[in-house]
N, C-alpha and C positions, 0 to 999 in steps of 0.2 A: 262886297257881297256876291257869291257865287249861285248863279241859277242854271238848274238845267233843265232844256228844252227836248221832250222826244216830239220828232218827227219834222220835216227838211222842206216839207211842202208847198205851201202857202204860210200859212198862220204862224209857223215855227219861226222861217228867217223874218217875215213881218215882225214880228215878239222880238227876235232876237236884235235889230235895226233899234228899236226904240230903246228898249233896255238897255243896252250898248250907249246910246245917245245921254241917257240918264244916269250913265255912271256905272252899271253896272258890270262885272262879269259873266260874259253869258258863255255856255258851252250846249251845242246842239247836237244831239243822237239819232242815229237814223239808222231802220234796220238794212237797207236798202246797199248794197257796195258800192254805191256812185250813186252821182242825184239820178233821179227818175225820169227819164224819158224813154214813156211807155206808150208812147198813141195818145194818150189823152183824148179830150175831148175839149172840146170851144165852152166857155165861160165867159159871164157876162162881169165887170166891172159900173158899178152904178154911182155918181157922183161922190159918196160917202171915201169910198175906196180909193177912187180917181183924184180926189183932195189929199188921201193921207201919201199918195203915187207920187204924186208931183210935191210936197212936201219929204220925199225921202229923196228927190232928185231922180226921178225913173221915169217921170212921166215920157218923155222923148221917145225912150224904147219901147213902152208900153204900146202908145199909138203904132211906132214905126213897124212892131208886131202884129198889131190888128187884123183878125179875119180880111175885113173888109166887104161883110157880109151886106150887101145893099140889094137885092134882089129875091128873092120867091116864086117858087110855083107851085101849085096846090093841087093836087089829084084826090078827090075824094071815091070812093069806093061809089060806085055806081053811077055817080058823073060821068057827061062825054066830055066834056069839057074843063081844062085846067084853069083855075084863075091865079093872074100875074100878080104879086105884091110887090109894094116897094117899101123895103125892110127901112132904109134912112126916113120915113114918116111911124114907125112903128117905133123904132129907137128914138126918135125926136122926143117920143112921151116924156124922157129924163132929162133932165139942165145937163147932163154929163155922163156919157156912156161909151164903153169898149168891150168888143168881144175879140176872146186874144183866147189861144190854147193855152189850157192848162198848163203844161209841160213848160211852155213858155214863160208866163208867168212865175213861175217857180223857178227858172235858172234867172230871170232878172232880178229878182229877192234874192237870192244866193249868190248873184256876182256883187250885189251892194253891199254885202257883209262879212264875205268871204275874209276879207284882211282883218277884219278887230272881231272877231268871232270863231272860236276854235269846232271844227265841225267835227264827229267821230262816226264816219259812214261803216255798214256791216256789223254792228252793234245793236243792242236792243237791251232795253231795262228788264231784270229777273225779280225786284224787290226792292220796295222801298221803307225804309225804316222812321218810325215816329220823330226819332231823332236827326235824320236826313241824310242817312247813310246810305247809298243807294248799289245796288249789286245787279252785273251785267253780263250777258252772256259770255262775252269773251275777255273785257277788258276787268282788268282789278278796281275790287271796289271805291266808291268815293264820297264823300261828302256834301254836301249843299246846302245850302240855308232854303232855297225852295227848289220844287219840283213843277214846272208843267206839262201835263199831256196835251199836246197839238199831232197828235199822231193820227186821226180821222174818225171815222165814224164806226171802224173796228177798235175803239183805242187800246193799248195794250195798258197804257196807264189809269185808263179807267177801270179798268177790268182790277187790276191790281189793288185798286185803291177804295172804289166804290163798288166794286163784285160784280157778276155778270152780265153782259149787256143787257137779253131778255128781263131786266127787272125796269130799263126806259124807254126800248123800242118802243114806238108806237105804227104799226104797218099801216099805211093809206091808199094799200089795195092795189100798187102798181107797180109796174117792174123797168129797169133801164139797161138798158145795155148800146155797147158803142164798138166798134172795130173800125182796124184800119185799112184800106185798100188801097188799089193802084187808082189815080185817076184818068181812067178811061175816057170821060166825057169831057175833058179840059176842063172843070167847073173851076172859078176864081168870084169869089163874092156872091157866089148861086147856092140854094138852097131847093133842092127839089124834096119833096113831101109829098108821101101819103095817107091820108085821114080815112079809117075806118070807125065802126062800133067798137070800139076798148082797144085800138090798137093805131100805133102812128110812128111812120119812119120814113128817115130822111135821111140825103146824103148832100155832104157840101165839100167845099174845096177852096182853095185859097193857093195863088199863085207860090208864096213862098213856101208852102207847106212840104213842094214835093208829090203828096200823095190826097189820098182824101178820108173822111169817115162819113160811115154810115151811122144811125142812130135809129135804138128802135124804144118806144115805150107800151107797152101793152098793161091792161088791166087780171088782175086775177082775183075773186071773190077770195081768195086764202091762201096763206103762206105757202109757198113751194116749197117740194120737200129737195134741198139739195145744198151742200156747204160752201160760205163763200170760198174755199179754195178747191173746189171739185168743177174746174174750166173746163172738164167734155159734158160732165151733164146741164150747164149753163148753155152750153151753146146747143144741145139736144131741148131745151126748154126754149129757149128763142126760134130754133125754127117751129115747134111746133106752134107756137103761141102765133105765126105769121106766115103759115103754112098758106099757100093759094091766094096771097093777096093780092099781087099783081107782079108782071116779069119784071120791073124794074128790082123790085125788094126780093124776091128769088134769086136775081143775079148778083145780087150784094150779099147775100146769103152763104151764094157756093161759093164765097171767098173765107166762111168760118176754118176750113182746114186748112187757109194760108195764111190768115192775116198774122203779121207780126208783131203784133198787139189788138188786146180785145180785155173788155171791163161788164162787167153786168155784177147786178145787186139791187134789193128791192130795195123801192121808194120809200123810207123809213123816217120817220122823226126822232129827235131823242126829246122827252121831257125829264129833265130832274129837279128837285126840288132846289138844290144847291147844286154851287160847280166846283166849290173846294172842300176840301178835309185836313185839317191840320198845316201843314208847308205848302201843301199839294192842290191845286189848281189847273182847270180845263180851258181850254178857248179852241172856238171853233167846230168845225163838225163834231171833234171829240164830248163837245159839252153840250150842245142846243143847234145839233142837223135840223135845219128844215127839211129837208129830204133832198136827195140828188138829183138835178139836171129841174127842179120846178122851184125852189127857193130863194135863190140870189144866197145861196150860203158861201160862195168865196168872196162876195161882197160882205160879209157877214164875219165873215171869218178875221178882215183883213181891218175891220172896227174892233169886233175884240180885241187882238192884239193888239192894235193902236190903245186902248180906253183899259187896260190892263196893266200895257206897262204905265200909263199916264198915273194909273191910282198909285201903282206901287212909286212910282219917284215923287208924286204927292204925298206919300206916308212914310217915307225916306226907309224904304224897305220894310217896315212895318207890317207883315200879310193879314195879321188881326185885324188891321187898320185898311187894308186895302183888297181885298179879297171882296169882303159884305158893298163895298163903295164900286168895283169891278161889277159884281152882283145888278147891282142897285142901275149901273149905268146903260146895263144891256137888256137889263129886263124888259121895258118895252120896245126893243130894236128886235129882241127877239119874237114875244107875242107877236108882234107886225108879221113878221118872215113865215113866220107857222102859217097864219091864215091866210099870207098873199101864197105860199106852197100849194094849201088847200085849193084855192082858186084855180089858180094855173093847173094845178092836173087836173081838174075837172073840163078847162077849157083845150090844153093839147091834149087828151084823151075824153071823145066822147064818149060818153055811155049810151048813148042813143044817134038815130040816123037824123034826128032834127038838129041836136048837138055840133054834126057836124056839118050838118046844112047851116048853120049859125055861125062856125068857125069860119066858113067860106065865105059866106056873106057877108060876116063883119070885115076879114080882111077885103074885100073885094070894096068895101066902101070907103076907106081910111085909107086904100090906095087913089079915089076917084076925088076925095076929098081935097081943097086945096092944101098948104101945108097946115097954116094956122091952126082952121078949124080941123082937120084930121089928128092934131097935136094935142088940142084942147081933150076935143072926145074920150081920144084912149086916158088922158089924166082923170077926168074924169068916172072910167070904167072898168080900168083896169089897176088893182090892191097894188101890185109892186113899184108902180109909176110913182101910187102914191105914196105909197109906203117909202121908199128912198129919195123921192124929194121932199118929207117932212123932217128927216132923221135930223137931229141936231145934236154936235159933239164937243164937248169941251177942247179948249186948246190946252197942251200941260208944258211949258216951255222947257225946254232940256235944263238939268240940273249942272249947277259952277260945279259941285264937287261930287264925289261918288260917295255912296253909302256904304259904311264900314261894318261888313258882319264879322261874326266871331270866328270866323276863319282864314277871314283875306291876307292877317300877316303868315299863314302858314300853308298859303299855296302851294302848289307843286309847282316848281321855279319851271319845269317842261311846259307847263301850258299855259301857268300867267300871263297876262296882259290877251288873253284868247287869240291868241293866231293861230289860222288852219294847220290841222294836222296836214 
């Protein structure tokens, strides 16, 4: 049975690792001409993740990548004083947590599957057919018995399949952006922060990284008028949104006309009512974004495609059968993610100056806290702690045989058995 996966990301080579494992042929799309390593940004991995990690044999790299982020310091907007945090009592909230760049993350997922999985980089889906014919920018059309988009939260495959994304944005009023810079101040496991009224940035660093990023979130009462591919007026909206906040974030600023990678896009949710349509199926940001940088969505991201492929080699290919049961298994992992989103941007981004008198004061006490009680606390008060250590996931044991769709005896003998292009 042949599936094809757009986008190389996270949730793609995740999807494609399992499916593979279950028997299937997977072949992976990506518009991209080499894997992506764009600057990224630091992501959080939360037990759920970290279990299906070390079940695909990565855990080792995973860690051995880790930020290593154990440290804080906190500048609030009109404070004289900084208060210290120490981030290993803050991450303790979870039985199992890493924060590892993006970028990284994603060549580790791609070096695990690189060999039984055919990749086609600089590519992109133009249409896909009810019958499963699917037609691409550059290469000749082809076949499939399914389609999924894992292509992000712009998906091209959603777009395609389910019409335009404006019909399940949902904007929660806040905006993100990230660049990358020289590490000037040596940072390695530091996080410095600035907290203002609707506005908050930060810069960290990490020994291996080389360099460092800044990260900025600001608040906007209404959608900004600007396209996410139009990168000089994104960055003429981020300085102004953090114009006079303090010299630190001004000098992270005058690196906009050099950094060598930079991302910004508003804080969006996707709701839809369904995440498949006939063959065609979503996981990941593409289907149910909690919103960027406040949701645990590549924690998120990294269960769907686990609980996805698990339905489909439970329903031995079957997508009528495994699609609604995919549905069925994410539904409340997801509800959870939306509202712990919710939370969290309300708490990194104050709306008020008590807000973030609150935001100091709490970390300032979980740092003062012994470990125990400082670990209990945050479980108790913080949506995502909870929310990821109650998730519970079916185990789906890899399949003896592979499931025969109507096209596997008439492969294209070039790419069978899926080995990289």
């Amino acid at each position: 049975m042949r599936i094809l996966i757009s986008g190389a990301s996270v949730a793609g080579p995740v999807l494609a690792y399992w499916l593979t494992r279950h028997g299937f042929c997977v072949t992976v799309v990506e518009r991209a001409p080499t894997l992506r390593k764009t600057g990224g940004h630091a992501v959080d991995l939360f037990w759920p993740a970290m279990n299906i990690s070390e079940q695909m044999g990565v855990l080792a790299r995973v860690q051995e990548r880790a930020t290593g982020a154990s440290r804080m310091t906190l500048y609030r907007e009109g404070a004289r004083r900084p208060v210290h945090v120490d981030l290993s009592k803050v991450f303790s909230a979870t039985d199992r947590h890493v924060e590892i760049m993006r970028d990284d993350l994603s060549e580790i997922y791609y070096d695990v599957t690189r060999d039984d999985v055919e990749y086609v980089f600089g590519d992109s889906i133009t249409a896909i057919s009810p019958d499963g014919e699917v037609r691409f920018e550059n290469a000749a059309p082809r076949r499939f018995d399914l389609v999924v988009g894992a292509d992000g939260l712009h998906s091209n495959v959603r777009r395609l399949v389910f019409g335009d994304e404006s019909r399940f944005n949902t904007f929660i009023g806040a905006y993100f952006g990230v660049l990358t810079l020289p590490n000037a101040s040596g940072l390695d496991g530091e996080l410095l922060i600035h907290v203002g009224v609707g506005r908050t940035a930060g810069m960290y660093g990490a020994r291996h990284l080389g360099d460092a990023r800044a990260l900025f979130l600001f608040r906007s009462e209404h959608e900004l008028d600007y396209h996410h591919h139009d990168v000089p007026r994104q960055k003429e909206l981020l300085r102004a949104a953090f114009d006079g906040m303090h010299s630190d974030v001004d000098r992270w600023l005058d690196e906009l006309d050099r950094t060598p990678a930079f991302y910004f896009d508003s804080i969006t949710q996707l709701h839809m009512d369904t995440w498949s349509r006939g063959r065609t199926t979503l996981v990941g940001d593409a289907g149910y974004c909690p919103g960027p940088a406040v949701g645990g969505s590549t924690t998120l991201a990294v269960v769907g495609a686990y609980l996805l492929a698990g339905e489909l080699a439970r329903a031995r290919g079957d997508h009528q059968r495994a699609f609604p049961a995919y549905q069925r298994a994410m539904t409340e992992h997801v509800r959870g993610s939306h509202a712990a989103a919710l939370s969290a941007a309300k708490t990194l981004i104050p709306t008020s100056r008590l807000g973030g008198w609150g935001l100091a004061q709490g970390a300032r006490l979980i740092s003062a806290l012994p470990a125990k009680p400082s670990r209990t606390l945050l479980r108790l008060t913080t949506k995502s702690a909870r929310l990821y250590n109650s998730m519970t996931i079916d185990d789906y044991p890899p399949s003896p045989t592979a499931p025969a769709g109507p096209e596997a005896d008439s492969a294209d003998p070039a790419t069978a058995g899926g080995r990289t292009l």
